[in-house]
Phi, psi and omega in degrees: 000145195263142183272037193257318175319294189291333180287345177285293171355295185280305175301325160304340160272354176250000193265310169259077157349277200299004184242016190300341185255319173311311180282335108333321163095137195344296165273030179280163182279155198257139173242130180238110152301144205233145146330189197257356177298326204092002170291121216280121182217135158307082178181191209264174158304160188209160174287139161090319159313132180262192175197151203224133187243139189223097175266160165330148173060189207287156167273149174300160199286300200318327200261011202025062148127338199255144156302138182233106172287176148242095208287118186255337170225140160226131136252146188230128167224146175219109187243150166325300189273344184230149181224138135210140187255148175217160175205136181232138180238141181240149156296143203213171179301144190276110179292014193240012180217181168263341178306135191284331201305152160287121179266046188229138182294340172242174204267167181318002173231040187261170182200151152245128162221126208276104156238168164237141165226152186222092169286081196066270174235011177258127158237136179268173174199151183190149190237134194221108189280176184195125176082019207297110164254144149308150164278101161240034155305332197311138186306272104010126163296353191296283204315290192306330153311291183284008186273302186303312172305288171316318182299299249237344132305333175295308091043275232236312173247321172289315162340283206298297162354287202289319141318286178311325183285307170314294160307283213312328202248332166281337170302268170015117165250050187231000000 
């Protein structure tokens, strides 16, 4: 396969969200793309889309059980020798409730970034978090316990798992 090829792969796959846990593996967070409403929907991301995350163990009440990203960017670039796509998501409120907290274990000024590029005949994939803090803004003595536990789990090992699982499996030609 040519890599101009294995990078359409891999970006198609990354492109489909709902299947991010089939790629990443069973015990790994369930990812559902969402309208900017929170309604789950089959199709590709868009600026303004959530993704609504079902990590291991209990969720926050504010997220009613789900954690909630938003996509604040999709960038796309293509030259003969290099292609990359990025898509950066911030934690954000859960559009399916009235509560303002943020429904995420790290707080609004954490960032995610998905990207695949493909660099001459190499193609890569990487997920490169930024500011990652506990949220402990939260509404609920609930929320702020499991936010601090989890981030500080996240942090340091589930995170990395779960990122490292994920590249693995969008690269992956099986």
């Amino acid at each position: 396969m040519s890599a101009q090829a294995c990078y359409q792969e891999v970006k198609d796959r990354l492109l489909n969200v709902n299947q991010w846990q089939s790629y990443a593996g069973k015990a790994s967070a369930a990812f559902v793309l969402c309208d900017e409403g929170g309604n789950p929907v089959e199709r590709l991301p868009r600026k303004g889309d959530h993704f609504r995350i079902d990590i291991p163990g209990p969720g926050p009440v504010s997220g009613d059980g789900y954690d909630w990203v938003q996509i604040e960017a999709m960038e796309e670039m293509e030259t003969p020798e290099r292609e990359q796509i990025t898509i950066r998501v911030r934690p954000a409120t859960s559009p399916k409730n009235e509560k303002s907290d943020v429904a995420h274990f790290f707080s609004a000024e954490a960032t995610s970034n998905f990207l695949v590029q493909r660099d001459g005949n190499t193609v890569t994939a990487a997920v490169l978090g930024r500011n990652e803090k506990p949220n402990t803004e939260a509404d609920t003595i609930i929320d702020k316990a499991r936010n601090t536990a989890v981030a500080t789990g996240a942090v340091s090992a589930f995170s990395k798992l779960q990122w490292t699982s994920l590249v693995k499996g969008l690269i992956s030609s099986e």
